[in-house]
Structures are given as C-alpha cells and as structure tokens.
PDB file of N, CA, C, O and CB in Angstrom:
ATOM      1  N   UNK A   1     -34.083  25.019  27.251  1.00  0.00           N
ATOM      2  CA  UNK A   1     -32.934  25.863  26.933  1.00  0.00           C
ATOM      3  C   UNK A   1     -32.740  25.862  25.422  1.00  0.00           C
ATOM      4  O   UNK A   1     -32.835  24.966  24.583  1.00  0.00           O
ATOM      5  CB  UNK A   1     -31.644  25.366  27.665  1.00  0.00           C
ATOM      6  N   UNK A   2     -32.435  27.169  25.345  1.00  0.00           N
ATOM      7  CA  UNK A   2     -32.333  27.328  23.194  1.00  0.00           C
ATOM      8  C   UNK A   2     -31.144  26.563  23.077  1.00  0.00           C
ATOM      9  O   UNK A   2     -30.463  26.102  23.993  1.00  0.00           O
ATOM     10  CB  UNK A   2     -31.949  29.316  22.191  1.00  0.00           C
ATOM     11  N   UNK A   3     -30.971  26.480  21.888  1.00  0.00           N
ATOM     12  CA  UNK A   3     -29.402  26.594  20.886  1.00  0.00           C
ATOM     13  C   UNK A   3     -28.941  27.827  20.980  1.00  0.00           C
ATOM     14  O   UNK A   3     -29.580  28.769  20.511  1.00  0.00           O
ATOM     15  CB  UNK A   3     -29.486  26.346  19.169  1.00  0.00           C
ATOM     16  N   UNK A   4     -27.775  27.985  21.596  1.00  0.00           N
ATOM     17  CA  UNK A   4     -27.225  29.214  21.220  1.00  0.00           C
ATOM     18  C   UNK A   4     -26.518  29.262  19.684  1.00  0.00           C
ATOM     19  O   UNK A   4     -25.876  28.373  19.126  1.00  0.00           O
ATOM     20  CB  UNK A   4     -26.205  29.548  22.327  1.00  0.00           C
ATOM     21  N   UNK A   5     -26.933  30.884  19.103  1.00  0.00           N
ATOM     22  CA  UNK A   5     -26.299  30.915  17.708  1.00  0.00           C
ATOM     23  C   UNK A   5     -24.513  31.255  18.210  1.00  0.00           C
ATOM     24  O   UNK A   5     -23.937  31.833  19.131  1.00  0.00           O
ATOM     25  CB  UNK A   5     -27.190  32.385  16.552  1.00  0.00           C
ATOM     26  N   UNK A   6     -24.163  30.532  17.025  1.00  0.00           N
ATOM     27  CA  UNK A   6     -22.977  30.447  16.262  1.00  0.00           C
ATOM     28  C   UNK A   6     -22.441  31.006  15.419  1.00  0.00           C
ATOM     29  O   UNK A   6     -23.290  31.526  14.694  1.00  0.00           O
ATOM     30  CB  UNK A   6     -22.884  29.752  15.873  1.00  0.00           C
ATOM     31  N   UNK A   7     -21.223  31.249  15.011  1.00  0.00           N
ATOM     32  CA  UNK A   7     -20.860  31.578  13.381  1.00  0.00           C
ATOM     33  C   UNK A   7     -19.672  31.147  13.391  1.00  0.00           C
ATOM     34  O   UNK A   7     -19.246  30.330  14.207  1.00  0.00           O
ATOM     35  CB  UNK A   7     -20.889  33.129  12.770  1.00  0.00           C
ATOM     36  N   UNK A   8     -18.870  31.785  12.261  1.00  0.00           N
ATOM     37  CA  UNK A   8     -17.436  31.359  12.341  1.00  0.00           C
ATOM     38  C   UNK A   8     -17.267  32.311  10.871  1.00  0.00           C
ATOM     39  O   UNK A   8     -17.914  32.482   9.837  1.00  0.00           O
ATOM     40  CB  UNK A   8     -17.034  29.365  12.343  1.00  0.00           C
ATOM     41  N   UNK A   9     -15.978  32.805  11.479  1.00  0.00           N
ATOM     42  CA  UNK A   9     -15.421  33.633  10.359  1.00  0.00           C
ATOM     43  C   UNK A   9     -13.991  33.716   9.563  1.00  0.00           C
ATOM     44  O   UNK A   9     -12.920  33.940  10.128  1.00  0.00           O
ATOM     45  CB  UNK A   9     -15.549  34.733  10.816  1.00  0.00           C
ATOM     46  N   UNK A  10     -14.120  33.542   8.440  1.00  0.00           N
ATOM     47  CA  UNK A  10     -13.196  32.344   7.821  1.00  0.00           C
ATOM     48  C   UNK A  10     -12.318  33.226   7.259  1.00  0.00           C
ATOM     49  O   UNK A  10     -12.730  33.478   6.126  1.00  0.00           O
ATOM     50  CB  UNK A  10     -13.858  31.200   6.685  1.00  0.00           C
ATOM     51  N   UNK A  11     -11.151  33.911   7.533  1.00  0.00           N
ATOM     52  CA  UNK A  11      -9.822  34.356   7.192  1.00  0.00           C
ATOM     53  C   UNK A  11      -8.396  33.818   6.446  1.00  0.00           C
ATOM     54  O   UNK A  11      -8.126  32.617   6.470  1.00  0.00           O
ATOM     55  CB  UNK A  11      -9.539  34.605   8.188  1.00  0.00           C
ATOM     56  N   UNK A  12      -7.555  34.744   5.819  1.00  0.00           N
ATOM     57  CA  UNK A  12      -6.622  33.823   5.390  1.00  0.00           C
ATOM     58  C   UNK A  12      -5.626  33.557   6.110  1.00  0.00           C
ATOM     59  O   UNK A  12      -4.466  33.680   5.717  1.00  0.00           O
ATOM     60  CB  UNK A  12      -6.178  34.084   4.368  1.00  0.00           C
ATOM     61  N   UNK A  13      -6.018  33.094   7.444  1.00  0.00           N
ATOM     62  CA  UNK A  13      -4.934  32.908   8.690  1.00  0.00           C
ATOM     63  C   UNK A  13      -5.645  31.476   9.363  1.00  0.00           C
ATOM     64  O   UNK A  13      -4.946  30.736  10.054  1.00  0.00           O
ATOM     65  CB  UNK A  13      -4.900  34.517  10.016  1.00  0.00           C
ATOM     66  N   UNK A  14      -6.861  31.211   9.140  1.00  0.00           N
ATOM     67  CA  UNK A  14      -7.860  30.293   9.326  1.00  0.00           C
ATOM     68  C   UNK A  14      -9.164  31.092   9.913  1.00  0.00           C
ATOM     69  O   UNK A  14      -9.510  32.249   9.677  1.00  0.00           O
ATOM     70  CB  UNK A  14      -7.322  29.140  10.276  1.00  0.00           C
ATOM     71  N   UNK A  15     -10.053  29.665  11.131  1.00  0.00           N
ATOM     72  CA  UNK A  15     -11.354  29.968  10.961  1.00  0.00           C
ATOM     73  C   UNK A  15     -11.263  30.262  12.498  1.00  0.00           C
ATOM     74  O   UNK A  15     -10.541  29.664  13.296  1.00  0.00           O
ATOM     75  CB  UNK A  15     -12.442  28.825  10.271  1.00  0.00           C
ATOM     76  N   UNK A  16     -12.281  31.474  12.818  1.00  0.00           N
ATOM     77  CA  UNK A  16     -12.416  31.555  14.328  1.00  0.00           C
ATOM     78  C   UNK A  16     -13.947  30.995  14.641  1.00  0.00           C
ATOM     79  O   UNK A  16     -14.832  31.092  13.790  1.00  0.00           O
ATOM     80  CB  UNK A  16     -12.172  33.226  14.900  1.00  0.00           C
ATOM     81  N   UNK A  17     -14.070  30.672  15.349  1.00  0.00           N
ATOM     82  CA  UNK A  17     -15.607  30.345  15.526  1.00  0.00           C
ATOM     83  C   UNK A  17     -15.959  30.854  17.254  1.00  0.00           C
ATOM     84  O   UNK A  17     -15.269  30.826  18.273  1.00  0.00           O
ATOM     85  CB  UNK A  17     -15.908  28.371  15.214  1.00  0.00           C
ATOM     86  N   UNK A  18     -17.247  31.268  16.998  1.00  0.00           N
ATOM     87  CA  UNK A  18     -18.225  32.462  18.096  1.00  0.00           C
ATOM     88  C   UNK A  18     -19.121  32.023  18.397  1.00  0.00           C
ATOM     89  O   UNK A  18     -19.696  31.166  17.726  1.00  0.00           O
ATOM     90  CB  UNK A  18     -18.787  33.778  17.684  1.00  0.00           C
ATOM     91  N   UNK A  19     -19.523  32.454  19.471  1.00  0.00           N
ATOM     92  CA  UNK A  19     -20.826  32.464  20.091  1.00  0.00           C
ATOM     93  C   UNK A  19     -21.629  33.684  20.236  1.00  0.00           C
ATOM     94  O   UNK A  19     -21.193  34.818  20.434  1.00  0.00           O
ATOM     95  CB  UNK A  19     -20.692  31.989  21.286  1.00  0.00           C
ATOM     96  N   UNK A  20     -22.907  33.305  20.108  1.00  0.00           N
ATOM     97  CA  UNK A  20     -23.341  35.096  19.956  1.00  0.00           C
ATOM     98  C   UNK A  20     -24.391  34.903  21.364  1.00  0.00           C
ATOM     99  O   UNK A  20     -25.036  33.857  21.297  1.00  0.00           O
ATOM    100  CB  UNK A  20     -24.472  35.770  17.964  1.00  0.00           C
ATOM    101  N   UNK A  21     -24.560  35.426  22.148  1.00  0.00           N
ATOM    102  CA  UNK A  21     -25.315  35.816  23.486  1.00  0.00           C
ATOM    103  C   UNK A  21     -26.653  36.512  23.260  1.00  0.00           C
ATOM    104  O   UNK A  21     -26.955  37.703  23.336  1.00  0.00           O
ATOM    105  CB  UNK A  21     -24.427  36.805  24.370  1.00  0.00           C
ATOM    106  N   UNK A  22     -27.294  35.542  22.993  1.00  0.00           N
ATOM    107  CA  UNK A  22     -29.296  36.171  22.256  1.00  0.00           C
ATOM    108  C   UNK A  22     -29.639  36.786  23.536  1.00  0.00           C
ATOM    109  O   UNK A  22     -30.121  37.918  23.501  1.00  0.00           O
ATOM    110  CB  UNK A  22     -30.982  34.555  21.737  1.00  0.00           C
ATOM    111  N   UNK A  23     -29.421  36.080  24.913  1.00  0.00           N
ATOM    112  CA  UNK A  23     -30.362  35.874  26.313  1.00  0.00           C
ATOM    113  C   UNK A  23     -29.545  37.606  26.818  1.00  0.00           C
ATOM    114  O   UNK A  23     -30.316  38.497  27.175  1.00  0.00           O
ATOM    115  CB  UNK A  23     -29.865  33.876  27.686  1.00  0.00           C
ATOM    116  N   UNK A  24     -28.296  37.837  26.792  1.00  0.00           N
ATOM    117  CA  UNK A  24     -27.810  39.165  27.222  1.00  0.00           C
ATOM    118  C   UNK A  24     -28.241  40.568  26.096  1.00  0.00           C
ATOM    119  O   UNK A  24     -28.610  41.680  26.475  1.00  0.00           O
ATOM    120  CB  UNK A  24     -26.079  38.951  27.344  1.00  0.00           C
ATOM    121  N   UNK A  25     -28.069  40.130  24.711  1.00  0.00           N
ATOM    122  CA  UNK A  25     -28.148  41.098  23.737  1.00  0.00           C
ATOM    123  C   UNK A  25     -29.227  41.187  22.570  1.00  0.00           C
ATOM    124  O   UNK A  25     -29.093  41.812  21.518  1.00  0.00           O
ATOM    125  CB  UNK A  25     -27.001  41.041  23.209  1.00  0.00           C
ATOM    126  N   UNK A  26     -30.106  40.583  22.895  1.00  0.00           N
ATOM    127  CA  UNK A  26     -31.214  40.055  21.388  1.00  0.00           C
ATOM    128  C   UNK A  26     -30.919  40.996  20.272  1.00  0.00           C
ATOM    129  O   UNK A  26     -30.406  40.633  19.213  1.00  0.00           O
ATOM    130  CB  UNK A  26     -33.172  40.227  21.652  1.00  0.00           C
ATOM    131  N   UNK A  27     -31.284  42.286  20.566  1.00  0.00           N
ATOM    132  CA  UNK A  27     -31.373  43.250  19.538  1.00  0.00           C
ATOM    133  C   UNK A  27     -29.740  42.841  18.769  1.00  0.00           C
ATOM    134  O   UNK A  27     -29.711  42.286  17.670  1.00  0.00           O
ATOM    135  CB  UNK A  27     -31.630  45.038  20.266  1.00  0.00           C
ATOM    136  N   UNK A  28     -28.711  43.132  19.374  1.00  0.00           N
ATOM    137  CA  UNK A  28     -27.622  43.306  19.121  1.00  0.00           C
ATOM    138  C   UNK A  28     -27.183  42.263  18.214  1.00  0.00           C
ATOM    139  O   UNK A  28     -26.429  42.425  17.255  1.00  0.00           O
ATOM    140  CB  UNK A  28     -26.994  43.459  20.174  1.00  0.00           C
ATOM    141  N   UNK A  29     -28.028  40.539  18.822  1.00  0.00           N
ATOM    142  CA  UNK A  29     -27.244  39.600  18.098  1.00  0.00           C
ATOM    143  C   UNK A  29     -28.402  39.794  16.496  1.00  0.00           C
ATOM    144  O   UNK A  29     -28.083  39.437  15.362  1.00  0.00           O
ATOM    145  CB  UNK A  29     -27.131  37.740  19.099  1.00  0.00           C
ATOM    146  N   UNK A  30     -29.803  40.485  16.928  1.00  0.00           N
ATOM    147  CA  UNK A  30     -30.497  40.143  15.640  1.00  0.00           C
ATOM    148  C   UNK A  30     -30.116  40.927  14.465  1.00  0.00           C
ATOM    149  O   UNK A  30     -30.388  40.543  13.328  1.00  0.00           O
ATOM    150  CB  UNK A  30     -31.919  40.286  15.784  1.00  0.00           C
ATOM    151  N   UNK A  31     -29.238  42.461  14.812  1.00  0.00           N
ATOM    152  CA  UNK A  31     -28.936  42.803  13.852  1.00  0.00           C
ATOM    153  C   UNK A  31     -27.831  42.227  12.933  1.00  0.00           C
ATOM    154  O   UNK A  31     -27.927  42.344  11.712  1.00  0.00           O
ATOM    155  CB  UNK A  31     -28.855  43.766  14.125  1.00  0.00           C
ATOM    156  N   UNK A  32     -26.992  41.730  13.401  1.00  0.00           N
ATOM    157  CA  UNK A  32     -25.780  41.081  13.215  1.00  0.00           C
ATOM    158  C   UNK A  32     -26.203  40.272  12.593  1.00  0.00           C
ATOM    159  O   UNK A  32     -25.838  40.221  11.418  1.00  0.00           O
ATOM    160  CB  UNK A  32     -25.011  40.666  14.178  1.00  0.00           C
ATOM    161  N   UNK A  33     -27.128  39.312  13.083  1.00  0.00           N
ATOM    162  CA  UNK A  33     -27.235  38.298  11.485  1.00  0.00           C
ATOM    163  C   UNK A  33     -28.015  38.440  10.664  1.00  0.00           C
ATOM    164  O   UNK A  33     -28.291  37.603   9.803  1.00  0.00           O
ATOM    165  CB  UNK A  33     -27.492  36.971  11.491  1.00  0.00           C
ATOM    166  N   UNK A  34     -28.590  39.718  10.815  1.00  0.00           N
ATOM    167  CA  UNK A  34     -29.530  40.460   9.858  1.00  0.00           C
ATOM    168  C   UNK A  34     -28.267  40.570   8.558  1.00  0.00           C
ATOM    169  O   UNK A  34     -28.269  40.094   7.423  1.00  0.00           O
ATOM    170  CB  UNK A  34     -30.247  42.240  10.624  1.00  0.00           C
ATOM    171  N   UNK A  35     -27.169  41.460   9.333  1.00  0.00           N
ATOM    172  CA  UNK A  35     -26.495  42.505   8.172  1.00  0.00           C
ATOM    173  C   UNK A  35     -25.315  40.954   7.717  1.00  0.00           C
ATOM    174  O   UNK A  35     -24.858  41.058   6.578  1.00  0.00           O
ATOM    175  CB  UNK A  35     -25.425  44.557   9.086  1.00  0.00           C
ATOM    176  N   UNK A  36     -24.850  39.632   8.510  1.00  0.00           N
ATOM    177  CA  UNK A  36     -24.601  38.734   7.700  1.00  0.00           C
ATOM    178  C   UNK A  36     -25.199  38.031   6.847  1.00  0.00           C
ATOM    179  O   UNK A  36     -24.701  37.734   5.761  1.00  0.00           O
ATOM    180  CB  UNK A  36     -24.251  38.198   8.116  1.00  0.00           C
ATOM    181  N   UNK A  37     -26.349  37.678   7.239  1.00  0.00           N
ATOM    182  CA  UNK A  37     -27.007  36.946   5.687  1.00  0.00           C
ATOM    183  C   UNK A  37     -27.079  37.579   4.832  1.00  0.00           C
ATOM    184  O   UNK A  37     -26.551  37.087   3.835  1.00  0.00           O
ATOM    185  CB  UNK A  37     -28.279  36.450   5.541  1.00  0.00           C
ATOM    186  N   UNK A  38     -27.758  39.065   4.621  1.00  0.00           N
ATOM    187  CA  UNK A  38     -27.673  40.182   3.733  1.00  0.00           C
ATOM    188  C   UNK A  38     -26.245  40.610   3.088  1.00  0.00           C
ATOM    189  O   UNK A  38     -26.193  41.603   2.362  1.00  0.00           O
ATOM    190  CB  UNK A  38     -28.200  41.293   4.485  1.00  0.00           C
ATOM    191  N   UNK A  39     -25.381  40.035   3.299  1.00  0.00           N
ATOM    192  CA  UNK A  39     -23.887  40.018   2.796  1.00  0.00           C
ATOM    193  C   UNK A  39     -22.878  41.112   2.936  1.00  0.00           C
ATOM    194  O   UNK A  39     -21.768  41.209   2.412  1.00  0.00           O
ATOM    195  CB  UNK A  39     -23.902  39.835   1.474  1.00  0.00           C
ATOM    196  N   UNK A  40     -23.533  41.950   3.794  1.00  0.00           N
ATOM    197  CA  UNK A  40     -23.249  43.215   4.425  1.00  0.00           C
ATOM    198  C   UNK A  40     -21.404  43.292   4.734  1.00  0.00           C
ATOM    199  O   UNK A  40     -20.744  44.302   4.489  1.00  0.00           O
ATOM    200  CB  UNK A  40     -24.285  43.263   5.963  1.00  0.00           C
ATOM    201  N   UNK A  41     -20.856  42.086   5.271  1.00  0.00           N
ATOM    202  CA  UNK A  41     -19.767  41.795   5.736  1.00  0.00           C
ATOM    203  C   UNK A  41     -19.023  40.986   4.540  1.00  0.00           C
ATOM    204  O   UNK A  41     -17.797  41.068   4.609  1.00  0.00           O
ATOM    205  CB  UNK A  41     -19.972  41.107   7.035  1.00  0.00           C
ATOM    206  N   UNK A  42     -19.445  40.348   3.639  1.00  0.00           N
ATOM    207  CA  UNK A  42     -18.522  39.597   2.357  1.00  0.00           C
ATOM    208  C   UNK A  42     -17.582  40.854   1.831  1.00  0.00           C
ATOM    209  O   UNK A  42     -17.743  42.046   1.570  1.00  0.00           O
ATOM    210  CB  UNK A  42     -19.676  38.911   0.827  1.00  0.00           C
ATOM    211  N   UNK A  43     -16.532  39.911   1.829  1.00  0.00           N
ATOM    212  CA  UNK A  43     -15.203  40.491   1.447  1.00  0.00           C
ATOM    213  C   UNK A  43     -14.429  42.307   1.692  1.00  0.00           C
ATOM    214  O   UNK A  43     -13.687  43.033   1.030  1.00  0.00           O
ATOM    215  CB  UNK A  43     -15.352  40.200  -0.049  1.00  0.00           C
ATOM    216  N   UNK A  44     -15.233  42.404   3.188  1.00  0.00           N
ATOM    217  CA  UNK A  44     -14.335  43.360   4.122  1.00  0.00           C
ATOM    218  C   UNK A  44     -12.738  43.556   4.465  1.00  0.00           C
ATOM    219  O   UNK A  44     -12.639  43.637   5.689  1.00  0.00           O
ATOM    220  CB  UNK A  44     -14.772  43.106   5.253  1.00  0.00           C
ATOM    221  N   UNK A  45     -12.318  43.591   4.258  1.00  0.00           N
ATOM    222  CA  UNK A  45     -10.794  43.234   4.683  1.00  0.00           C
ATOM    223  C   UNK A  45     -10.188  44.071   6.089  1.00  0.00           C
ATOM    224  O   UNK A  45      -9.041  43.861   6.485  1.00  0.00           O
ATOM    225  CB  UNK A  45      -9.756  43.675   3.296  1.00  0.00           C
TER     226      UNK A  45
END
C-alpha cells in the first residue's frame, strides 16, 4: 500500500491539512501538484 499524498494549506485563519486520492483520481491529483510546486497557487487570495 502507497503513502497517500498530503498537503496543507496555510491561511490567515490557520492551517487545513488534505488528503489527495491518487488510487480514485491520478490525473487530477498529478496536475495539482504539478501547478503547486510550480507556484501556480502562491499568494491567491
């Protein structure tokens, strides 16, 4: 059994933390941390 990926997204209200579902969505979760490491999402409001 994998590690399921994680994240957590850090607001000025605090931190939520996620689970991302590879085994239901691959494509879906690979773009997503495609366009987060790529910084795609830094300082969205």
């Amino acid at each position: 059994m994998s590690t399921p990926t994680t994240g957590e997204l850090h607001t000025r209200k605090g931190v939520m933390k996620f689970e991302l579902y590879d085994t239901d969505a691959p494509k879906t979760v690979a773009n997503f941390v495609k366009l987060v490491t790529s910084g795609y999402y830094d300082g969205l409001t």
